[in-house]
N, C-alpha and C positions, 0 to 999 in steps of 0.2 A: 423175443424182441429186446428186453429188458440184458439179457445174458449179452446179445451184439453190442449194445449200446456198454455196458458194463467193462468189456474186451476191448470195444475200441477207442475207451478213453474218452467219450461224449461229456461226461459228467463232471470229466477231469478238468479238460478242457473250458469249462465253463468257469472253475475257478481259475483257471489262468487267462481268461480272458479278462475276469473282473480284474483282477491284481494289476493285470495289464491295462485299463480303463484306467484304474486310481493311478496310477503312475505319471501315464499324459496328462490326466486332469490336473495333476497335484506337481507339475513341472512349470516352474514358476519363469524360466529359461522358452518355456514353449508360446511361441506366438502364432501359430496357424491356426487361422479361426476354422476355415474348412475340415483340419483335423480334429479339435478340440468337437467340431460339431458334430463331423459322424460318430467322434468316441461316445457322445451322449446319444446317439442313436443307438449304437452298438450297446449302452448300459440299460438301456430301455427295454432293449430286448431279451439281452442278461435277466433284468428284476422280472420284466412280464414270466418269462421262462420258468426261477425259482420259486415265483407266488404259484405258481399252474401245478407243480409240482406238488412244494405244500399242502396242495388242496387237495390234493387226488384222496379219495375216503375207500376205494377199493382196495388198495395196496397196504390200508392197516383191519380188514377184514381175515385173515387166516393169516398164519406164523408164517408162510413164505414169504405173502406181500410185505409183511414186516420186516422179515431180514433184507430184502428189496429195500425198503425204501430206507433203514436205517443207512443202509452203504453207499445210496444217491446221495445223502444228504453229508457221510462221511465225504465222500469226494467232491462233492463241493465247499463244502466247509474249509477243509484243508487240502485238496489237490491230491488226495493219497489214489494209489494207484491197486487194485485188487482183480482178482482173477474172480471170473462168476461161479467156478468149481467150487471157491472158499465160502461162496454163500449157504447155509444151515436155516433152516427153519428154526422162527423163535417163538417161544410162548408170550414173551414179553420184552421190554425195551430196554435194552443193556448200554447202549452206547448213544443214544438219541440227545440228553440235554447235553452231554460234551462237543458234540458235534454243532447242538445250537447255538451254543455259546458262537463256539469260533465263527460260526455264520454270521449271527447278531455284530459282532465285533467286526469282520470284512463287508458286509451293507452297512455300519455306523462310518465307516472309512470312504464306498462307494458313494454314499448319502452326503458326507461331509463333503470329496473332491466333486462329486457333480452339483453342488448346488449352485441354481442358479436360480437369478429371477424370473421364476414359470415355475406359478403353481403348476400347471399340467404335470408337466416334469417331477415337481417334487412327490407329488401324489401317489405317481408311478411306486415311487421309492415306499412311501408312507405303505401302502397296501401289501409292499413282499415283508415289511417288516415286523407289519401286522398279521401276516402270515405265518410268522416264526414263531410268533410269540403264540398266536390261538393252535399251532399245534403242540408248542412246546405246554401248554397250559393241558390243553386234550391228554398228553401226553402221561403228563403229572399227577392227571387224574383219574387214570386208568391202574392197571392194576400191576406190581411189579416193581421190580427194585427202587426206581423213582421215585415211586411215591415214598416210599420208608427213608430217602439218599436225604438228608437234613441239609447237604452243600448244594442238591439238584433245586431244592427248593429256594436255598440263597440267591443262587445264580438268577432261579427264575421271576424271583422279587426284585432283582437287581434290574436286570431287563427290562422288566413293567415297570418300573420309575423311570427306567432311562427313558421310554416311549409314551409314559407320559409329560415328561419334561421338554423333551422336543414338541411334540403336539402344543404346548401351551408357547412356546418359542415362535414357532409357527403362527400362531391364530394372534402374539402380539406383532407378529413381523411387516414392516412396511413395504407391502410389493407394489408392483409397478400401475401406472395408470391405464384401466382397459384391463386388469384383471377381472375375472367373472369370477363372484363368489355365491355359491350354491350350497346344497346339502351334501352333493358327493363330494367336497373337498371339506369347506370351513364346518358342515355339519359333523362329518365325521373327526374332521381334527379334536372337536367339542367332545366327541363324543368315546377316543382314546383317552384325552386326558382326564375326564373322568373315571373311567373304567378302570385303568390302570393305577390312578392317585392314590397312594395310601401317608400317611404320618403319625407318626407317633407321639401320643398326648401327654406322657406319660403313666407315673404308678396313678392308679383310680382311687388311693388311699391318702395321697399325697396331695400337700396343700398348689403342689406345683404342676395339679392335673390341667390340662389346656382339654376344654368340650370341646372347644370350634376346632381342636386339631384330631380327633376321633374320625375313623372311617377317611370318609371323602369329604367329610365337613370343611373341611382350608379349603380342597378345590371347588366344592360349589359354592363356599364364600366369596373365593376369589373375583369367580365367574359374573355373580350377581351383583358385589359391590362394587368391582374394577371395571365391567361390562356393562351390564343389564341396566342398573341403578344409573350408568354415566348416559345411557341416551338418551333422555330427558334433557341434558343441559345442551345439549346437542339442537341445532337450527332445526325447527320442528320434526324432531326424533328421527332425523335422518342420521344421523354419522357422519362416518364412521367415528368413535371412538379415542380422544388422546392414545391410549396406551394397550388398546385392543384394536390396529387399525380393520379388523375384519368382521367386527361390529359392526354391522350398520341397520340401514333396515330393511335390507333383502335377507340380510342372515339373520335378522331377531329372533325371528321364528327356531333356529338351532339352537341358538343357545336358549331360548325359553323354553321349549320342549325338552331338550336335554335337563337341565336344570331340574325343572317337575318331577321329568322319572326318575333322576338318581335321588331326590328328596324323598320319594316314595318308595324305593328298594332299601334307603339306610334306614328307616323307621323299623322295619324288618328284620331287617339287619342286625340290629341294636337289640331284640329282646331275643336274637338270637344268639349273641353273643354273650360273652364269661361276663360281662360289666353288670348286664342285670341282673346277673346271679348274686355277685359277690361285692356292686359298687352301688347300693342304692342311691345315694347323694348324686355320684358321680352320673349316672345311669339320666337319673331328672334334669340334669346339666346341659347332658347331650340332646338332650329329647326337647326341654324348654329352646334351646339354639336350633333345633332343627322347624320349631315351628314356629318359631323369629323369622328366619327366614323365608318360609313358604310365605308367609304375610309377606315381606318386604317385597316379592315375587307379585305376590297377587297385586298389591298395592300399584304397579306399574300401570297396569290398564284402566283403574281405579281412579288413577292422579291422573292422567295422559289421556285423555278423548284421542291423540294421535293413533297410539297402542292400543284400542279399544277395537280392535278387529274382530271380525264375528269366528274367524280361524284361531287365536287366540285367547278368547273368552272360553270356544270350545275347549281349548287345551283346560284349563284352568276346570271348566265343568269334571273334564274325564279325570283327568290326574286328582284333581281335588275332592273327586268322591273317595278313589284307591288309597287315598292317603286318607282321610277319616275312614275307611272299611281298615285300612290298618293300625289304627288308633283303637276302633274298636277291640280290634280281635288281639290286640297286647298291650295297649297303654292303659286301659280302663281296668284289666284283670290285675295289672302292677298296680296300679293307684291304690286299689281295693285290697291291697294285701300293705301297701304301706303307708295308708292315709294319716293314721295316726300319729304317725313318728312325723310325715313331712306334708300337712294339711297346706301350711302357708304356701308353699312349693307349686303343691300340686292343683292347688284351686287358679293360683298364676298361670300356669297350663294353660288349664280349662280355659281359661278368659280368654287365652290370649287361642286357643284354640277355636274359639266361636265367632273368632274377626273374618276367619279362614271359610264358617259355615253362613258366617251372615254375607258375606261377599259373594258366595255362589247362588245365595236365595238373590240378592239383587241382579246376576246376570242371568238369574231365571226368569226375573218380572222385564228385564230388558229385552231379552229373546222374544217375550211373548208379546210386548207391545211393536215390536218391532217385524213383527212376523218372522223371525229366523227359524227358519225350520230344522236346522241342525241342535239351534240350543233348546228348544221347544220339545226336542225327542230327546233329550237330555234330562228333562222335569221330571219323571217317575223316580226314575234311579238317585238322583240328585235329594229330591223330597225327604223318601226312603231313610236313605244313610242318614242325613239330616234329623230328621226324627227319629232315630236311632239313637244316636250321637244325646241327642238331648234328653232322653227316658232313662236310657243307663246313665249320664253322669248326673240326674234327679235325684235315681234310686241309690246313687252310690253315697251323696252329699245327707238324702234321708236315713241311709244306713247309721252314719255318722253323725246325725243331729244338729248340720246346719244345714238342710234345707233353705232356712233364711238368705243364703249368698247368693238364691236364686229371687228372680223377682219377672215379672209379666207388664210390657207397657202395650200400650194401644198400637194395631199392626198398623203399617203405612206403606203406599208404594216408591220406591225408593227409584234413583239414579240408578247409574253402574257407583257413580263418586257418594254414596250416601245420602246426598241431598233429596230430598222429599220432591215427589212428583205433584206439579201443581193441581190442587184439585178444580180448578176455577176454568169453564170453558165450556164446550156442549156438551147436551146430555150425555153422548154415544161414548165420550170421555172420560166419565164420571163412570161409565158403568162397567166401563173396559178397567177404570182403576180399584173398584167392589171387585172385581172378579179376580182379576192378581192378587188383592188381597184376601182372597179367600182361600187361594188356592196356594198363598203363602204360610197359612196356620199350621202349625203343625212339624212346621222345617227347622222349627228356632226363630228364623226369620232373626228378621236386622233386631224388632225392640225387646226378644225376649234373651233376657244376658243372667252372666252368671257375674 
């Protein structure tokens, strides 16, 4: 089938039809709205077609389906014309990121001449682009001249900025009224332009290293300072946003959850990377900024009674364990190897890392006063890490002979906001707040600090 379709110029065709879309689109001279509209019917079909394609995971299983599909995507790329005799079985991918390229470059032009206002529409686009890229990525990291091609890998850094730079384009862009925004559009926009975000901080040795530009750090600052952080000022945490019109509060939940998990994979990230080998200063810079942040994050539902959704708090329970089990299992073993040189540093951390563990013990005792039975099955694990968190960085502060930076106050049941739960009122009250607090020992809890 593959062989007819190849002879007859199917695939050919499909770049000449796109070429042909951007043309009418991009005809400043053209005034028929009816043709202007099927052209965009007709590019919709185009991109559904090249995403379907993209995806196909059969066709990169044995050396034929490869040389198959590198040649679909040579003629669409560039419209080259080939005989299915010339097709060869390949071990590996020879001609795939050049071809990407010119793809990327003819949907960046498709993308450009069809935009219109309709998210639908854009989205379309958003998904074949994102197709290109998660095979051109698949691709890079499989095994074969590509991967060793040091311009395959430019090209393909070059790309992922470019797609995360639109994506954030997008999510500030002001659409129209009666747009619906959900997870399948503005969560995923959130969720390229983190993925793909990268910048450069500089030398790690250098006084002109930038932390907050490490990793994805700029973009999930972005996110949280220009977004997250602005709903608040916003007529009871509704939105949208000055300058994220797609902030609001049917999307909070995107960009909150996004936010969480990329905060929880750069922790990761970071002591997996040359910086903690070779940048100890630089390394506690990124790490203190990363957990600035998460605070500033958690702080939202904290400050906001609006924000204080039991879907929300939930996020905060899960992501907020992942991220102390990841602190465990690399920031405590770093600390402990370099306490002595940067104590001051790293007991800042700590502090500011137990805002993070006392905040999910209070959406523990909120859960439980509240019956939520989602945060409620959250307590074990929560606890757990918690008292985790607080035995190892005991034993690491006794190692080093200031235990004293730790101290123990009297447990209390707390808000979500900190504020002490009133003890004054029926017994049944009284005994429901002995029982939270017992079952808060143990966790750090809100009064035991570093």
């Amino acid at each position: 089938f593959l062989d007819l379709c190849i002879d007859a110029d199917v695939f050919v065709s499909i770049h000449d039809r796109m070429v042909a879309a951007v043309e009418i689109l991009t005809d400043e001279e053209s005034s028929d709205r009816e043709d202007t509209q099927d052209t965009l019917i007709c590019m919709q079909l185009l991109l559904r077609c090249i995403t379907t394609l993209l995806g196909v995971e059969d066709l990169h299983l044995t050396p034929s389906g490869r040389a198959y599909f590198e040649e679909i995507i040579k003629q669409i790329a560039g419209g080259e014309k080939v005989s299915s005799k010339r097709i060869k079985p390949r071990t590996t991918y020879t001609s795939f990121m050049r071809s990407a390229v010119s793809l990327f470059e003819l949907l960046e032009e498709a993308f450009s001449a069809g935009e219109a206002d309709d998210l639908s529409f854009t989205m379309i686009g958003v998904d074949c682009i994102d197709a290109v890229i998660s095979r051109a990525m698949a691709v890079q990291s499989s095994s074969g001249e590509n991967r060793k091609n040091a311009a395959s890998k430019e090209h393909l850094q070059l790309m992922r900025a470019k797609v995360s730079h639109f994506s954030l384009q997008l999510l500030r862009r002001e659409w129209s009224n009666g747009t619906t925004f959900n997870k399948g559009n503005v969560g995923k926009l959130v969720a390229l332009y983190l993925e793909h975000a990268s910048t450069d901080p500089g030398d790690a040795s250098s006084d002109n290293f930038d932390a907050m530009k490490w990793g994805k750090m700029n973009a999930i600052y972005t996110l949280v300072k220009e977004a997250l952080m602005e709903i608040p000022e916003t007529n009871g945490c509704k939105g949208p946003v000055a300058t994220f019109s797609t902030c609001c509060r049917s999307t909070f939940g995107c960009y909150f959850s996004s936010v969480l998990t990329a905060l929880t994979k750069e922790i990761s990230s970071l002591f997996q990377s040359s910086l903690s080998k070779s940048g100890t200063k630089a390394c506690l810079a990124v790490l203190g900024n990363m957990i600035s942040v998460m605070n500033q994050t958690f702080d939202l539902t904290k400050n906001n009674p609006e924000l204080a959704k039991s879907s929300y708090l939930l996020m905060q329970l899960k992501y907020g364990t992942k991220f102390i089990d990841a602190i465990l299992k690399h920031a405590i073993p770093f600390w402990t190897k370099h306490f002595n040189a940067h104590e001051t540093k790293i007991i800042e951390i700590i502090e500011t890392t137990q805002r993070i563990t006392r905040q999910m013990n209070y959406i523990l005792v909120h859960g439980k006063r509240q019956k939520e039975a989602m945060l409620v099955r959250e307590g074990p694990k929560v606890r757990r890490i918690c008292e985790t968190f607080i035995h190892n960085t005991k034993a690491l502060m006794q190692k080093n002979g200031v235990l004293d930076a730790f101290w123990g106050g009297n447990l209390h049941d707390r808000n979500i906001d900190g504020t002490k739960v009133r003890e004054a009122g029926a017994d049944s009250g009284e005994d429901d707040s002995a029982e939270d607090s017992e079952d808060s020992e143990g966790t750090e809890s809100e009064d035991e600090e570093t």
